[in-house]
Residue, then its C-alpha position, 0 to 999 in steps of 0.5 A: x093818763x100816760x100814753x101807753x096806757x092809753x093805747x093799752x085801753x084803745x086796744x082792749x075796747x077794741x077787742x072788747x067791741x070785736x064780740x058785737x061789732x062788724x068785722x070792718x069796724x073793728x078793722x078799722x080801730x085796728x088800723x087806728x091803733x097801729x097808725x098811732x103807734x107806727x113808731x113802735x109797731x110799723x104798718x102792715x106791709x101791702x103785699x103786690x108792691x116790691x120794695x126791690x126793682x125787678x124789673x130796671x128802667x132800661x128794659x121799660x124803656x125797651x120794651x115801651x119804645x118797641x111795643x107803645x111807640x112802634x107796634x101800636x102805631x103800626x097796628x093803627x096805621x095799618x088798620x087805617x090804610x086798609x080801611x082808606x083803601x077798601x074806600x078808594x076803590x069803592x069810589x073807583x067802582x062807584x065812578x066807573x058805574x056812574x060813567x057808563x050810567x051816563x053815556x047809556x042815558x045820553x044813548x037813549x036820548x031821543x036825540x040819536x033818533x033825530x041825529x045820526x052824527x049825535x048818535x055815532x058820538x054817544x055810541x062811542x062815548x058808551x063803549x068808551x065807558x064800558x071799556x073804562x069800567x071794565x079796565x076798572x073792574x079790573x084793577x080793583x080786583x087786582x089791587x084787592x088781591x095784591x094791596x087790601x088783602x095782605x093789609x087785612x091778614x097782617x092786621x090780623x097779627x097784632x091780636x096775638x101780638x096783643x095777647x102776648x104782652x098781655x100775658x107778658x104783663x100778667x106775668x109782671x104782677x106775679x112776679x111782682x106780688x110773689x116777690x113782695x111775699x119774700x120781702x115781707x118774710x124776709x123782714x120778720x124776725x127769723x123764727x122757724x115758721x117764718x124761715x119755713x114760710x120764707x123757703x116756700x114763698x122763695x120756691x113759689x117765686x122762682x118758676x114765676x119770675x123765670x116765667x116772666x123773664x122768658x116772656x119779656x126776653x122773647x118779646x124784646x128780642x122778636x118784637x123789633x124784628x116784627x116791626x123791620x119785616x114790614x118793610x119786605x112784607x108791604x113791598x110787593x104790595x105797593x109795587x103791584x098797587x103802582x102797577x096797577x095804577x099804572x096799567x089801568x091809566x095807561x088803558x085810559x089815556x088809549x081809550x080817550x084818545x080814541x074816543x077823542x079822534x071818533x068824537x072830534x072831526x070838527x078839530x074845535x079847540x076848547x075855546x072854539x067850542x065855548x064860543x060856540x056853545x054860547x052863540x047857540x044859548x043866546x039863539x035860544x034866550x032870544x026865543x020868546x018863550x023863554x024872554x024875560x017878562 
């Protein structure tokens, strides 16, 4: 049997089976016989894949290094310093907190009952802590409002930033199926339902691939500008965090001072004082109540 003639019965078995079996199957033998015989009949072209380039690499390579490898690295970075700094301060506040926790159970002990000098020293520890928490308190809430804040709402940008790549891109495979539509008529013999067919697939396509073209234009052209605003948007930020900084250490290093003249009449230098601390815990080891057995 000639290989035409073979094709010529696959074909016939083929629709012969269409009357019993499934439709997949019958797709399926279909699919076979165009496969084999691709020579003369061609594979059905798959529409959603452009043959034509609609969109040139340089305007991918654009639109990648403003989106993927500035916005989307700004958006993580932001989103990371907010966190790390709604952390910082936690600890600041935590810290404060246990300070003035401690000089308050150092004022209770029952030690400032028996000593005054012990009790004029843990009495101006416990104010020392609480104008340190206070002055805390105090930066804290600035740097909320100055730092935390505007790192929250600017983070609060990128979801529509998001959104309109996305419709962006959304209008990219449109553009691209529609377009695939024209070339697939464009390829058929040019009989008058074709032309007629290949005139509204063109209609179709025209508002769709100005629609896309507008998107990405409008991305390309304000996307740089969003990332190069950040620099006058954050500014403020960090210079009122420096001050913040600067003023609460300023507030320490006056606080501390004193604290060190109300507490350090002895005029003990650090070593002074380690000697002493050791000669005073070798006269209680030598107790016999805590003496090795």
């Amino acid at each position: 049997m000639m290989r035409s003639e073979a094709y010529i019965l696959m074909f016939a078995c083929a629709r012969k089976c269409s009357k019993v079996l499934p439709s997949d199957a019958v797709g399926g033998a279909h699919f076979f016989i165009m496969h084999e015989n691709k020579s003369h009949i061609g594979i059905p072209f798959k529409i959603g894949q452009p043959k034509k380039q609609i969109v040139s690499k340089t305007v991918e390579r654009d639109f990648e290094r403003e989106y993927d490898n500035k916005l989307q690295k700004l958006e993580d970075q932001t989103k990371k310093l907010h966190k790390d700094m709604k952390k910082s301060t936690e600890a600041d506040l935590a810290m404060s907190k246990a300070a003035v926790k401690i000089s308050a159970d150092l004022l209770s002990n029952p030690l400032c009952e028996q000593d005054q000098a012990f009790l004029e020293s843990m009495t101006a520890l416990d104010t020392a802590m609480r104008r340190m928490d206070s002055f805390n308190q105090e930066k804290v809430n600035q740097i909320q409002k100055t730092v935390i804040d505007p790192l929250k709402k600017y983070s609060g940008v990128f979801p529509s930033l998001n959104m309109s790549v996305k419709r962006r891109e959304q209008a990219l495979q449109d553009y691209k199926r529609l377009q695939s539509k024209v070339e697939k008529y464009e390829e058929k013999e040019k009989t008058g339902p074709i032309m007629v067919k290949l005139h509204q697939a063109r209609e179709e396509l025209r508002p769709v691939r100005e629609d896309f073209e507008a998107k990405n234009k409008q991305l390309l052209d304000e996307m740089p500008k969003f990332y190069h605003s950040r620099i006058d948007y954050f500014q403020p930020s960090f210079e009122a965090l420096i001050r913040a900084q600067v003023g609460y250490f300023t507030e320490m290093y006056k606080i501390f001072s004193e604290l060190t003249d109300q507490i350090d009449q002895g005029g003990l230098t650090d070593e002074q004082r380690e000697r002493e601390t050791e000669a005073k815990l070798s006269e209680l080891r030598a107790l016999s109540i805590v003496a090795d057995d």
